[in-house]
NUKOL-965169 format. One record per residue (C-alpha): x, y, z; residue in three letters. Coordinates in steps of 0.5 Angstrom, whole numbers, padded with zeros to 4 digits, always signed. Example, Ala and Ser with C-alpha at 12.3 -4.5 7.8 and 13.67 -1.06 7.14 Angstrom:
% NUKOL-965169
+0025-0009+0016ALA
+0027-0002+0014SER
% end
This chain:
% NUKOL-965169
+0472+0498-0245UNK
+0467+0503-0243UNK
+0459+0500-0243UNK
+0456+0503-0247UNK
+0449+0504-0243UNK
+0449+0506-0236UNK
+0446+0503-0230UNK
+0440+0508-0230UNK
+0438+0506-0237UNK
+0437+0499-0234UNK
+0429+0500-0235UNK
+0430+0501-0242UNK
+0435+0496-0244UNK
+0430+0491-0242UNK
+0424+0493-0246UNK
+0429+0493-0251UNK
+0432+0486-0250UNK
+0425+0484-0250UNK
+0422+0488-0256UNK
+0429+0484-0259UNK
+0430+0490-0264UNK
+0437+0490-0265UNK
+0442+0485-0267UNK
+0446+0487-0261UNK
+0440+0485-0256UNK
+0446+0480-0253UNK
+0450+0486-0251UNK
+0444+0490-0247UNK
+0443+0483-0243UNK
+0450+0482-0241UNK
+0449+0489-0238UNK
+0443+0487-0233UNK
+0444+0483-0227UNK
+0437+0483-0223UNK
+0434+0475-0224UNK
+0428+0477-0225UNK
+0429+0481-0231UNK
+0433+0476-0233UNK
+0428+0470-0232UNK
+0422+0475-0235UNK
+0427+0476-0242UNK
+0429+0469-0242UNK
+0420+0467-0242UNK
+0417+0473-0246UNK
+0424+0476-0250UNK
+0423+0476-0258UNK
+0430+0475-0258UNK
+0433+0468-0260UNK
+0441+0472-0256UNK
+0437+0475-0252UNK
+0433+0469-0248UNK
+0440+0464-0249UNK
+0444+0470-0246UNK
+0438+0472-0240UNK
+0438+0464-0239UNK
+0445+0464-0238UNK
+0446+0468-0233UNK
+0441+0465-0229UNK
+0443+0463-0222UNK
+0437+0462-0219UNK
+0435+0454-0220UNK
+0427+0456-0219UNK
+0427+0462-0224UNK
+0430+0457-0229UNK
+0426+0452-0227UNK
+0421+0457-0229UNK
+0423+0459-0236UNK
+0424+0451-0237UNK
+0416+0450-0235UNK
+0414+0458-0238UNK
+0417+0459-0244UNK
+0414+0458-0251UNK
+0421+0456-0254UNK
+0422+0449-0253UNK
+0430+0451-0255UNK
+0430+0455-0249UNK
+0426+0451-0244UNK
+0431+0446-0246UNK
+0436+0451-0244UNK
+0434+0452-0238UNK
+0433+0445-0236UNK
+0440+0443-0237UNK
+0443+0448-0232UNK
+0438+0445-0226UNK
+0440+0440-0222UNK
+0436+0440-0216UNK
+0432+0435-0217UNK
+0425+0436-0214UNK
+0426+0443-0218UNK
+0428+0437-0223UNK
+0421+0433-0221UNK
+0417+0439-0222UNK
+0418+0440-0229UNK
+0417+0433-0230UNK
+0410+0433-0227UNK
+0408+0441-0229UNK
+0411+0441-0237UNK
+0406+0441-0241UNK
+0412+0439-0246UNK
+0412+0431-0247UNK
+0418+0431-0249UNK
+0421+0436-0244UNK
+0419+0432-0239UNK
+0421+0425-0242UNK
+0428+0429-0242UNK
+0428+0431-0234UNK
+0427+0425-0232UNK
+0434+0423-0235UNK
+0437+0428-0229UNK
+0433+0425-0223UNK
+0435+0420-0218UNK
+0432+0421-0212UNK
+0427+0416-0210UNK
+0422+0421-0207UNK
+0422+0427-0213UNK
+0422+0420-0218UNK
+0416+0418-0214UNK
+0412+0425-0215UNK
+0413+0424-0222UNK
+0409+0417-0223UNK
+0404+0420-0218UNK
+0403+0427-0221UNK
+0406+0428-0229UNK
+0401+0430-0234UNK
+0404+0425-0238UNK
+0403+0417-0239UNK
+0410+0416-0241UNK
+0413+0420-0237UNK
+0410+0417-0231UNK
+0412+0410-0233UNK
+0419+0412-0234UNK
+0419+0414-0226UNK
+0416+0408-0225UNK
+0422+0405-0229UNK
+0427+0408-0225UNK
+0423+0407-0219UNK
+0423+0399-0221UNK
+0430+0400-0222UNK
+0432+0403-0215UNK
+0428+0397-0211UNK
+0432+0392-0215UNK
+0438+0395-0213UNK
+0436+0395-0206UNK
+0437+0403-0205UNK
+0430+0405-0203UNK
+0428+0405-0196UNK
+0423+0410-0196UNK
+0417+0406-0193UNK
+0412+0411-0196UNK
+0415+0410-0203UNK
+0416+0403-0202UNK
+0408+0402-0200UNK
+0406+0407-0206UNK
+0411+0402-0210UNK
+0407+0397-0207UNK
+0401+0398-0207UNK
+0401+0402-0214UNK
+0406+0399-0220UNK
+0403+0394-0224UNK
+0409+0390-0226UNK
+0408+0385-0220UNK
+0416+0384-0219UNK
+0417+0390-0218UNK
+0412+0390-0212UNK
+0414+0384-0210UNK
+0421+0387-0210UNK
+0419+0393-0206UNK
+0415+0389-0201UNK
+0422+0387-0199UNK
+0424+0392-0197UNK
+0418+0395-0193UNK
+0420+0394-0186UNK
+0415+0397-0183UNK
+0410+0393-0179UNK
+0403+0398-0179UNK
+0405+0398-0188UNK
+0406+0391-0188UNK
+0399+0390-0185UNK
+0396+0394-0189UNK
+0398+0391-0195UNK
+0396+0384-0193UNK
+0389+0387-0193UNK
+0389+0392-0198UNK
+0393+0390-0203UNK
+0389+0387-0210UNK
+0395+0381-0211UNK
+0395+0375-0208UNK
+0401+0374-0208UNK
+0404+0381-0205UNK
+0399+0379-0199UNK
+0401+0372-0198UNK
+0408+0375-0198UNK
+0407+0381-0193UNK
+0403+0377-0188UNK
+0408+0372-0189UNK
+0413+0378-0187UNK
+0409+0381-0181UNK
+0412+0380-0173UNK
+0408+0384-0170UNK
+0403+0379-0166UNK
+0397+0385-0165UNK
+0396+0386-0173UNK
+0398+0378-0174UNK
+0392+0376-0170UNK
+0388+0383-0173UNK
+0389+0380-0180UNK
+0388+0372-0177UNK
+0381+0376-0175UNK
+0378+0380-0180UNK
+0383+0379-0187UNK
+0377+0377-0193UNK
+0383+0373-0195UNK
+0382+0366-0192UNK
+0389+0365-0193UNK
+0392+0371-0191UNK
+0388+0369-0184UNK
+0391+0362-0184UNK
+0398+0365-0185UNK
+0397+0370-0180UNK
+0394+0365-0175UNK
+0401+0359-0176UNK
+0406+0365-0174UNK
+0402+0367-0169UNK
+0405+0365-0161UNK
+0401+0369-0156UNK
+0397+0365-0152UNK
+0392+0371-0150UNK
+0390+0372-0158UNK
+0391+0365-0160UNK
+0385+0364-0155UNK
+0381+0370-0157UNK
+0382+0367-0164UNK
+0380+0361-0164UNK
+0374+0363-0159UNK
+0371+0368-0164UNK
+0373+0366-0171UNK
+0368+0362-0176UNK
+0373+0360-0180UNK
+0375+0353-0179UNK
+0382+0352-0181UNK
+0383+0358-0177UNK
+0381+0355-0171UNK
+0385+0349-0173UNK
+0391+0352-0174UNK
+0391+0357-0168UNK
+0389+0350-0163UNK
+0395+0347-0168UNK
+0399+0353-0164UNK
+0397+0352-0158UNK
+0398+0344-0157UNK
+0404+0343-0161UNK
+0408+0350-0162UNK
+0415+0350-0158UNK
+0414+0357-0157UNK
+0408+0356-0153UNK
+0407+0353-0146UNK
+0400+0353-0146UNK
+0396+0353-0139UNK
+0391+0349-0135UNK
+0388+0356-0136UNK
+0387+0358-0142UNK
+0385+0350-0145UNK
+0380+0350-0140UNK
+0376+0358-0143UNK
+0377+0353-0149UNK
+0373+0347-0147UNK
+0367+0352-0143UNK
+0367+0357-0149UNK
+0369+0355-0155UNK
+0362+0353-0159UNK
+0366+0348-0163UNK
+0366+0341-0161UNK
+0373+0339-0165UNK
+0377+0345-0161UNK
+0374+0343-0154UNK
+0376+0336-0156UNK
+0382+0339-0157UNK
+0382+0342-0150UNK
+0379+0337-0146UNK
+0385+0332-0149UNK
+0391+0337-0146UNK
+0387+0338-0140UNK
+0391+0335-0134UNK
+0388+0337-0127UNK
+0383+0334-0124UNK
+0380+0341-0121UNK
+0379+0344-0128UNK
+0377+0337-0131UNK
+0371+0337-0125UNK
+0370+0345-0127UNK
+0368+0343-0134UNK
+0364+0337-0132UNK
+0359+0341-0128UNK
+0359+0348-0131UNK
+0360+0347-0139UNK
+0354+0349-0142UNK
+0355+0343-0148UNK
+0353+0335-0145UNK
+0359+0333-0150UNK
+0364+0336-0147UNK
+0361+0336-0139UNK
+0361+0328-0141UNK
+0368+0327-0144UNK
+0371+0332-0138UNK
+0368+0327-0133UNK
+0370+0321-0135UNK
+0378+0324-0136UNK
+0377+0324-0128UNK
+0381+0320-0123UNK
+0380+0324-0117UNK
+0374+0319-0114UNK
+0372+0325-0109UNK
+0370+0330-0114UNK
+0367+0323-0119UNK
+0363+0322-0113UNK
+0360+0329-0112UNK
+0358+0328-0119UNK
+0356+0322-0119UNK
+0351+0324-0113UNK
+0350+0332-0115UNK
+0350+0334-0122UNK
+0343+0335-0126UNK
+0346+0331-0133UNK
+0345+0323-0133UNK
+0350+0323-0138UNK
+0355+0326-0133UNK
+0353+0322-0127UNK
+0353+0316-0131UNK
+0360+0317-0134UNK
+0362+0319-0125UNK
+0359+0312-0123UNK
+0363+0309-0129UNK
+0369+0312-0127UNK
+0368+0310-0119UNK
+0371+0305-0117UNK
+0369+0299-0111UNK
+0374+0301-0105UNK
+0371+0307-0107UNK
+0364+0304-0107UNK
+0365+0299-0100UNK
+0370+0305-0096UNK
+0366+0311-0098UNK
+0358+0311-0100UNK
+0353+0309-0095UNK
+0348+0313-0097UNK
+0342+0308-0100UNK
+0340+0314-0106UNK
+0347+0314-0108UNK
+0348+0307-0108UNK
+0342+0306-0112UNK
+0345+0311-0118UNK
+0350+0306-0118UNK
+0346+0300-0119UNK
+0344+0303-0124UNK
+0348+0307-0128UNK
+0355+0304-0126UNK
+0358+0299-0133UNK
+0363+0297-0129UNK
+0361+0291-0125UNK
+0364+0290-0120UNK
+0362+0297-0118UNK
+0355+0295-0118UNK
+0356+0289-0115UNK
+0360+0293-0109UNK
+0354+0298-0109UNK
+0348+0293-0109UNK
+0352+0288-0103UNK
+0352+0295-0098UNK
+0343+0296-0100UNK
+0340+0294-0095UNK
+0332+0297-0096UNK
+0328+0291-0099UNK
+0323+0295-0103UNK
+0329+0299-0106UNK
+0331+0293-0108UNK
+0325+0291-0111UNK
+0324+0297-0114UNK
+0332+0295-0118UNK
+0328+0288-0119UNK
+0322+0291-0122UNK
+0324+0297-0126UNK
+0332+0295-0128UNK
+0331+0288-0128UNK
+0336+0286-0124UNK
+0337+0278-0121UNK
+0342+0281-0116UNK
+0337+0285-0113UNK
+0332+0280-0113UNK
+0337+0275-0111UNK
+0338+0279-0104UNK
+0330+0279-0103UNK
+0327+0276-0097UNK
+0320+0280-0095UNK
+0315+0275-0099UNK
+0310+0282-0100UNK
+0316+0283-0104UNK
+0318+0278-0107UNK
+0311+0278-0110UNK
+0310+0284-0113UNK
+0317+0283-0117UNK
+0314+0277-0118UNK
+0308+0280-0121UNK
+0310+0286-0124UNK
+0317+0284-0127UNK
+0318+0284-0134UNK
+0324+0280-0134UNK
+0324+0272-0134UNK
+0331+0272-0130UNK
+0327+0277-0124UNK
+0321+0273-0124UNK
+0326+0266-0123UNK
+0329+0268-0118UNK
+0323+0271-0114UNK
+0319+0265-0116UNK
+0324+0260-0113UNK
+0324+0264-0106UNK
+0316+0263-0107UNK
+0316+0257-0108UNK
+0322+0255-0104UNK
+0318+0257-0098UNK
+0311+0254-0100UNK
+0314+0247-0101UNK
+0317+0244-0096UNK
+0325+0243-0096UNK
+0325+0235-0093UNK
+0321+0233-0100UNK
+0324+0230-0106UNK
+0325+0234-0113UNK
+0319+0231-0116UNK
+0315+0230-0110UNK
+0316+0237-0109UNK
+0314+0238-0117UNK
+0306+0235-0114UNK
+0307+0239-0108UNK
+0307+0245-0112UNK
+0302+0242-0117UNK
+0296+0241-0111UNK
+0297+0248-0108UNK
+0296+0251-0114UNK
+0290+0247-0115UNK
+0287+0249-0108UNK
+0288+0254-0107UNK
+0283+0260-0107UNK
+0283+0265-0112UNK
+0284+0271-0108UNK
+0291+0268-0106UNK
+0297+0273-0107UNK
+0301+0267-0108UNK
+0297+0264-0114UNK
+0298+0271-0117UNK
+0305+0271-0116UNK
+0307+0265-0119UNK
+0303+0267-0125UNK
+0308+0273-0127UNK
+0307+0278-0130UNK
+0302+0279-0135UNK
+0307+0282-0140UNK
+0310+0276-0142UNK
+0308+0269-0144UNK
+0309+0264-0138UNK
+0315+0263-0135UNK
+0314+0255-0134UNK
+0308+0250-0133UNK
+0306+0252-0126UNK
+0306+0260-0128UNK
+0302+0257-0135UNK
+0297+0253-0130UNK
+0296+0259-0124UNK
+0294+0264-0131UNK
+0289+0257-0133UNK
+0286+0258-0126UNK
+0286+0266-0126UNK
+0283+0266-0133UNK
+0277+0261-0130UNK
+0276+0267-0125UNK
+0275+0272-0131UNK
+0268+0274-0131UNK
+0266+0273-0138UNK
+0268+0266-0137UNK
+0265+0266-0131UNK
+0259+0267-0134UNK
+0258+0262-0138UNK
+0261+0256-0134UNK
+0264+0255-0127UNK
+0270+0251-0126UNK
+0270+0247-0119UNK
+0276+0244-0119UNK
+0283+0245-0122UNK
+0288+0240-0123UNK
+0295+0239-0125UNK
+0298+0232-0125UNK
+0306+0231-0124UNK
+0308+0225-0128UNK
+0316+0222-0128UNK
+0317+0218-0134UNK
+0325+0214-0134UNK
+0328+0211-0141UNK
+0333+0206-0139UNK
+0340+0208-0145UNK
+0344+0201-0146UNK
+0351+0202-0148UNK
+0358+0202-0145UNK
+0355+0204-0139UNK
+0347+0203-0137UNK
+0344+0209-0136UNK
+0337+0212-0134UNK
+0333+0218-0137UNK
+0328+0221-0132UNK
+0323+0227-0134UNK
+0316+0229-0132UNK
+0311+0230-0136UNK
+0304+0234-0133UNK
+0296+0234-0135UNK
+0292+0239-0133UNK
+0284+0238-0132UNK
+0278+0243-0131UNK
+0272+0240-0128UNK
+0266+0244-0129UNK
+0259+0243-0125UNK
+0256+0241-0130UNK
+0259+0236-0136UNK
+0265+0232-0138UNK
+0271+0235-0135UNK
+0277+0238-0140UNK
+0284+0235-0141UNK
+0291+0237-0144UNK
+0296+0233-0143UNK
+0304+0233-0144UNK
+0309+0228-0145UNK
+0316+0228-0145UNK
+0320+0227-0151UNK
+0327+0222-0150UNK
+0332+0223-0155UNK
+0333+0217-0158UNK
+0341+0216-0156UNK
+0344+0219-0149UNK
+0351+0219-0148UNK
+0353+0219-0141UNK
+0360+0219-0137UNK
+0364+0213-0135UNK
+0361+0214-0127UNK
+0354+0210-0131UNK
+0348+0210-0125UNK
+0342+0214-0126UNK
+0342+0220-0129UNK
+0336+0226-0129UNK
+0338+0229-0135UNK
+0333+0234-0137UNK
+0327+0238-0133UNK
+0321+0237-0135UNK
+0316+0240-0142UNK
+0313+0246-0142UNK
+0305+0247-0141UNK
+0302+0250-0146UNK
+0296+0255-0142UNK
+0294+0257-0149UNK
+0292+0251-0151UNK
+0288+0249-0145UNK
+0284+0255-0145UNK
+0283+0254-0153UNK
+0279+0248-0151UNK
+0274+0252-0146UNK
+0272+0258-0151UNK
+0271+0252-0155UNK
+0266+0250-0151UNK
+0259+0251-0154UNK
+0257+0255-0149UNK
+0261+0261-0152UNK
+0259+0265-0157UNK
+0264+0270-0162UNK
+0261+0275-0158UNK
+0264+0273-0151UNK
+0270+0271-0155UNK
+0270+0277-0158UNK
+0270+0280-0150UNK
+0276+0275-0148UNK
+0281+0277-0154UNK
+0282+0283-0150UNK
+0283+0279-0143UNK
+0289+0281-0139UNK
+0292+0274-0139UNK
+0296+0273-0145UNK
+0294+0266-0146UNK
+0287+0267-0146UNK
+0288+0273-0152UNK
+0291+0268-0156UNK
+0285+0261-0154UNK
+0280+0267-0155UNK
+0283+0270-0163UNK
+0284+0262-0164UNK
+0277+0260-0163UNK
+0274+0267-0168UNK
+0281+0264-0173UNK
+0279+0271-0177UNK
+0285+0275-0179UNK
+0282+0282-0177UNK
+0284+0279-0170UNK
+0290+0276-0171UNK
+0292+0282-0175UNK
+0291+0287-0170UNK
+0295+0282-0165UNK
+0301+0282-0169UNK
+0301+0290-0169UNK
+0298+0292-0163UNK
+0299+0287-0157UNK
+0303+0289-0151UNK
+0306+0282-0151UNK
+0312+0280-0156UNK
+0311+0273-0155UNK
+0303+0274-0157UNK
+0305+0278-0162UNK
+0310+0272-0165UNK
+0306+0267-0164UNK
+0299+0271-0168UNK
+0304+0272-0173UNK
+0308+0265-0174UNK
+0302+0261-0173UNK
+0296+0263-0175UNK
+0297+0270-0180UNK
+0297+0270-0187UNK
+0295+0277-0189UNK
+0301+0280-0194UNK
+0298+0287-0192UNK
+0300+0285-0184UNK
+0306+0280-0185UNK
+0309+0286-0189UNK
+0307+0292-0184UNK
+0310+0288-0178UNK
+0316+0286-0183UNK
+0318+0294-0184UNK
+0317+0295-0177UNK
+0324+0297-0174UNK
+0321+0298-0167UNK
+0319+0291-0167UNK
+0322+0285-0164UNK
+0327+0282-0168UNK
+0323+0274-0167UNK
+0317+0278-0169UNK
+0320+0281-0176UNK
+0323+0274-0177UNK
+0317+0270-0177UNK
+0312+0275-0181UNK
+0319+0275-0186UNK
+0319+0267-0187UNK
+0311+0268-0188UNK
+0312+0273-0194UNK
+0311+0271-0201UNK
+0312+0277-0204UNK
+0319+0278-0207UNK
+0318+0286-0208UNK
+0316+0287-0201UNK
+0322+0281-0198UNK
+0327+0285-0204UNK
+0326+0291-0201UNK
+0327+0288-0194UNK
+0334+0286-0196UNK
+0336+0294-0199UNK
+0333+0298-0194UNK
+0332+0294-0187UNK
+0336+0296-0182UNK
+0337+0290-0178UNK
+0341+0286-0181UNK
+0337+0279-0178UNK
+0332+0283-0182UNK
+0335+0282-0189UNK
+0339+0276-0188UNK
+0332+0273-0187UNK
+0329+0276-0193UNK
+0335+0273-0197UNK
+0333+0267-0195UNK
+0326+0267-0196UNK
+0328+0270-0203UNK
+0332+0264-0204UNK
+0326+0259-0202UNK
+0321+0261-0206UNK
+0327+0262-0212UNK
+0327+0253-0210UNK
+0320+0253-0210UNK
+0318+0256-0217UNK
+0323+0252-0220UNK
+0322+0245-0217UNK
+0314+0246-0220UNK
% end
């Protein structure tokens, strides 16, 4: 059969098809085969056959996809969308209809993982968009999306957290897998990711920076470079940071730490767990002596030096370095072949002495010092017997003598004195009276008088020292003003208790008496006698036996008698409570018997043994006793005797709560409990 209308006519064919003004509209369709005027009649035509016509014979899957998001009639837009297949065609309906419906209905036809992410990116629709999303989920389920851009998007934007943490699964990229350890609102999807990264520039990168303390915990356990692990733990704030990286350092089967690396820990790091760490690996010698003299931290200088056991580089410490901490820690490791072999400079040696705690490094370097007033300076300002001991210049002997603080130096510069004053063919106790008629004789201005008086910051030594401190005290001024002392004198007595028993024995000891004569009146004496124990025991040998020295003089209670002298007044006795003798500050304080006085002894004095002796003795101001108790800078002996004085329970309660001396406290549970005795036998 013949068309009806030929193909000049084409122009009024489609006029009429979209006019829709004859039932035979599909017939006038049929003849037109330009898709354009196919795609404009199955858009605008009025005609029902006429669009349904046009749409089928559209090829083109663009112009259809036109019609499916232009056309007014839903029939045809339907129409249209059953024929597409292409499917970003497909997902540009999805995401450009404005029919809800429409757009739900392509989602059917699209599989592919990129055009059903533009529709959950970009569709008008909530619906449809989640159904994308469906699908999407449901792809990463099955492991068939491997596009990394989707699978961050997935990642990143789904809300459905298994669904991220599927996708997270298949991301593989390091520089996304970063991103999400940092970026991602999930803290599980960022556990996970960091979990999952292998690069180490963006694990330490996180290790640094992450907001999240976990992540950066976790990227710091995977992390097995040494540099960065270095760098981290040098410029993190985060604890358990630094902890986990020195952990990987120290402990990783994947790390061989060098010498190096531990030793830029120890000098830089600011934290002194982390250089503790570093000093424990530090195995050379060289490094070591490095730390010790250049680490700006006194800690770790300390500690490196005493991980040393190169004794060269402990002794160019121990001579060389500006910290005592360091030097000491040098001296301690020293050992004395180094000491007897290798030191023969006296400064060295001096350091030594003194800053060694091992003995026997002391003992080397003082036997190898030769120059007498060092020694006597280690005497006087270290208090060292030792070196007292090795003293044989008298000048010497009797500066330690006078200026020594400690009773083991001065004993021992005191029998090189006396040893040299008292003939040695004498008898003990014939060199007892020698001793006693020398000090008596000789002048005052006798260095030797002084030296055996000892130094003024002690209570006397013993008898002699109390009587040579008598004499001196005569000397004073004030005293001097008020009565002349013409002859001082000290008799040596021995007195003997005979034992019987199994074996026969003889008890010797001495006694003393001490006499001021003045010029005018009746002399002064004092006398002290020894006390026997009523039962002695001895060894089979039997014989004669001296068991025991001799008692003590008491300078304080002969210089008691002359202030008392009706010569002196409070004023001068007020004069000689500041007196430098000791024993005379306490005759005088004794004759004023005003507690002001022995309050401002107990508090103030330079002497131990005065401030002891005002405070068991002779104070009863609670006020006082409780301030001398609370003093923890005080001599313990001192806080004790104020304690067993104290009669107020609160003060001696809050003794026991609060002192930090234990002595302290038990002595103020001990006075509570007397008290506690005495209230209730009254």
């Amino acid at each position: 059969m013949k068309p009806i209308f030929t193909r000049t006519a084409a122009p009024l064919l489609c006029v009429l098809a979209l006019a829709g003004c004859t039932p035979r509209d599909s017939v006038i369709v049929e003849q037109e085969t330009d898709e354009t005027v196919l795609t404009r009649i199955a858009i605008e035509s009025e005609s029902v056959f006429a669009r349904d016509k046009a749409i089928q014979k559209l090829t083109d899957e663009s112009l259809l996809a036109k019609v499916a998001t232009e056309s007014k009639d839903p029939h045809s837009r339907r129409d249209a969308l059953r024929r597409l297949i292409d499917q970003r065609l497909l997902a540009k309906v999805a995401v450009a209809s404005d029919d809800a419906s429409l757009a739900e209905s392509a989602m059917y036809s699209l599989r592919d993982p990129e055009a059903l992410m533009e529709v959950a990116a970009e569709s008008k629709h909530e619906r449809v968009r989640e159904f994308a999303m469906e699908k999407l989920a449901e792809k990463v389920a099955r492991n068939t999306v491997t596009d990394q851009s989707i699978l961050l998007h997935l990642v990143m934007e789904c809300e459905q957290q298994s669904t991220r943490l599927d996708a997270l699964k298949n991301l593989t990229d390091q520089s996304l897998l970063a991103k999400v350890a940092a970026e991602s609102e999930d803290n599980r999807v960022r556990w996970e990711a960091v979990g999952r990264l292998t690069d180490q520039a963006l694990r330490a990168k996180l290790a640094a920076e992450s907001e999240d303390s976990w992540v950066r915990l976790v990227a710091t356990r995977g992390l097995t470079d040494e540099a960065k692990l270095v760098d981290l733990v040098l410029a993190s704030e985060d604890s358990d940071v630094r902890e986990a990286a020195t952990k990987n350092l120290s402990e990783s089967k994947q790390i061989s730490t060098s010498q190096a690396s531990w030793a830029k820990l120890a000098l830089d790091c600011k934290h002194p767990s982390v250089r503790k760490t570093a000093l424990w690996q530090l195995s050379s010698d060289a490094i070591l002596a490095k730390v010790a003299a250049e680490s700006k931290y006194i800690d770790t200088r300390e500690k490196a030096t005493k991980k040393l056991s190169d004794q060269v580089l402990l002794m160019k410490l121990a001579v060389d370095h500006r910290d005592e901490r360091v030097r000491k820690a040098a001296v301690f490791k020293l050992t004395p072949t180094t000491v007897e072999n290798d030191v023969t400079d006296q400064a060295v040696l001096v350091k030594l002495v003194v800053e060694s705690r091992d003995g026997s490094v002391r003992r080397a370097a003082l036997g190898k010092l030769t120059d007498e007033r060092v020694l006597a300076q280690l005497a006087i300002e270290n208090s060292l017997i030792s070196a007292a001991a090795k003293l044989t210049d008298e000048k010497l002997l009797m500066e330690v003598a006078i200026e020594c603080n400690c009773a083991g130096v001065y004993h021992e510069a005191y029998e090189e004195l006396t040893d040299r004053i008292v003939p040695r063919r004498l008898e003990s106790h014939d060199k007892l009276r020698f001793l006693a008629d020398f000090l008596g004789t000789t002048p005052m201005d006798d260095m030797r008088l002084r030296a055996i008086a000892g130094s003024f910051s002690l209570i006397a030594p013993n008898s002699f020292a109390a009587f040579a401190r008598v004499k001196l005290a005569t000397a004073e001024p004030r005293i001097q003003s008020r009565i002349e002392i013409r002859q001082h004198t000290m008799t040596v007595d021995r007195y003997s208790r005979k034992y019987h028993g199994p074996y026969i024995t003889t008890l010797s000891r001495y006694g003393f008496s001490v006499s001021l004569a003045p010029t005018k009146g009746a002399p002064l004496t004092r006398s002290w006698t020894p006390i026997f124990p009523h039962i002695f025991t001895t060894d089979r040998s039997g014989g004669q036996s001296t068991a025991g020295g001799y008692v003590a003089i008491s300078g304080k209670e002969v210089l008691a008698d002359l202030v008392k002298l009706p010569v002196f007044t409070t004023r001068d006795c007020e004069e000689l409570v500041r007196s430098k003798i000791p024993e005379l500050r306490l005759a005088a304080a004794e004759r004023l018997s005003q507690q002001s006085v022995w309050g401002t002894l107990a508090v103030e004095d330079s002497v131990a043994g005065v401030r002891e002796v005002a405070v068991r003795t002779y104070l009863t101001d609670q006020v006082i006793l409780a301030k001398v108790a609370r003093a923890n800078g005080e001599e313990c002996l001192v806080r004790t005797a104020a304690v067993g004085k104290l009669t107020d329970q609160t003060v001696l309660a809050e003794l026991v709560r609060e002192s930090e001396d234990k002595y302290i406290r038990e002595a103020a549970q001990r006075r509570i409990a007397r008290l506690n005795r005495q209230e209730a036998s009254e």
